[in-house]
N, C-alpha and C positions, 0 to 999 in steps of 0.2 A: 267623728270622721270615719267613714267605712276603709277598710284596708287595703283596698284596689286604689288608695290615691297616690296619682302619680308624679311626686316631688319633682322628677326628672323634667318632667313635661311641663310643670311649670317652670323650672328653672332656665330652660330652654326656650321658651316665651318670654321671659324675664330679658334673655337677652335680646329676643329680634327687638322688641320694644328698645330696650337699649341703646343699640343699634340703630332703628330707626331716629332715635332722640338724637345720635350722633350727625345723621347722616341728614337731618331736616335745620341742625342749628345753622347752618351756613347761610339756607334761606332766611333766617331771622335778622340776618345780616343787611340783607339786600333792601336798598326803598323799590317804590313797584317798578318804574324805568327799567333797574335794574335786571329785574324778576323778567319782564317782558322780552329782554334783548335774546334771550335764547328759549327757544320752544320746548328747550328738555328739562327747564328750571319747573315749568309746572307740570311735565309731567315725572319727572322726578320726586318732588315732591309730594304730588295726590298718592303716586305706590308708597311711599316711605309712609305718611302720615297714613295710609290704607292697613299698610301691615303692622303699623303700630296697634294699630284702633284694634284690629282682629286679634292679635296679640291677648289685649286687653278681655277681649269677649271670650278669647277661648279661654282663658284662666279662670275669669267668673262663672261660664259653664261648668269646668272641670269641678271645681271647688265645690258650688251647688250643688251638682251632679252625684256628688260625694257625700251629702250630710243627708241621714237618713232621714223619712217625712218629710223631705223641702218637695218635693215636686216637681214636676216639667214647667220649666218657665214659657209664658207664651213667644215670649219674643227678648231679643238683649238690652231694652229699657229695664223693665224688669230685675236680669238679670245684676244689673249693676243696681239698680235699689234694693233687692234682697241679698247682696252681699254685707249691708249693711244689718239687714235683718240678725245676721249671725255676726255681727262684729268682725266680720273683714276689713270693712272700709267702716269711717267715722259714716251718719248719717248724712251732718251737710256737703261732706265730701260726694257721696254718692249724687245728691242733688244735685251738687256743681257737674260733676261730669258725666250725669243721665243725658245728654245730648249726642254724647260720641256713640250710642247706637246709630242715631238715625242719620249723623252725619258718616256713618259708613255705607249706612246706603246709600246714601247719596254718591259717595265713591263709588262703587259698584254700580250701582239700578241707573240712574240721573249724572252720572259724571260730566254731560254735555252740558248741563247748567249749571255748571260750579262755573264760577268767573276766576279768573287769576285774583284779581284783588281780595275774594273773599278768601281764595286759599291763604293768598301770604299772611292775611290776617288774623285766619283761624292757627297759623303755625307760629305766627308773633304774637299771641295771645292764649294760645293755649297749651304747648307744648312741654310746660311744667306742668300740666295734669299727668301727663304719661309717665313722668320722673316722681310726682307724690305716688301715684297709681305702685310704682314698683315699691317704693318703703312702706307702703303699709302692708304691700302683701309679702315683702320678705319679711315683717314685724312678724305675720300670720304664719309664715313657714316656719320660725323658732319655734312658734307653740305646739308643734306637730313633735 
């Protein structure tokens, strides 16, 4: 690990993740009726699960970014499969949650076709990826 890495900055992404994980549980709560009755449930939601997700990708760049020889990653599929590369993340870990690149594009680029339903389900089904995602890489911060 080259010496310009910056613990702070991840630690500080550690917590919007966090934070987002806090601030998305509620929706896990809700069936979809519920979710629908107010038009700020999804869009509260898509930013909270958006900043997580980016959270996530900036930590895997940072960390990358940092081990000499790794290389510019083309894109943040990638990047979360070659954190496994270096033993950041378990490998089938990596597998399972190679999708929250592209589902951040989708937040961003495509957010008009996200349905409500797909969201609550992507945040009642996946939102303990964001909560492994953080102990394996504070496991990774000890070894620093």
């Amino acid at each position: 690990m080259e010496d310009n890495f910056n613990k702070e900055k991840v630690v500080e992404r550690i917590g919007d993740i966090k934070n987002s994980v806090l601030e998305l549980e509620r929706f896990q709560k809700m069936d979809l009726d519920e979710f629908l009755k107010d038009n700020d449930n999804y869009n509260l939601s898509a930013y909270h699960l958006r900043i997580g997700i980016e959270a996530v990708l900036t930590i895997g760049t940072h960390i990358l970014s940092r081990i000499p020889q790794n290389g510019k990653k083309k894109d943040y599929t990638q990047v979360i499969l070659s954190l496994a590369d270096y033993s950041v993340l378990p490998k089938d870990f990596s597998q399972k949650i190679k999708g929250m690149a592209g589902y951040r594009n989708r937040l961003v680029h495509l957010y008009w076709k996200i349905e409500p339903k797909e969201l609550l389900t992507v945040i009642k089904e996946n939102l303990g990826d964001l909560e492994e995602f953080i102990k394996y890489i504070e496991k990774f911060l000890k070894t620093l």
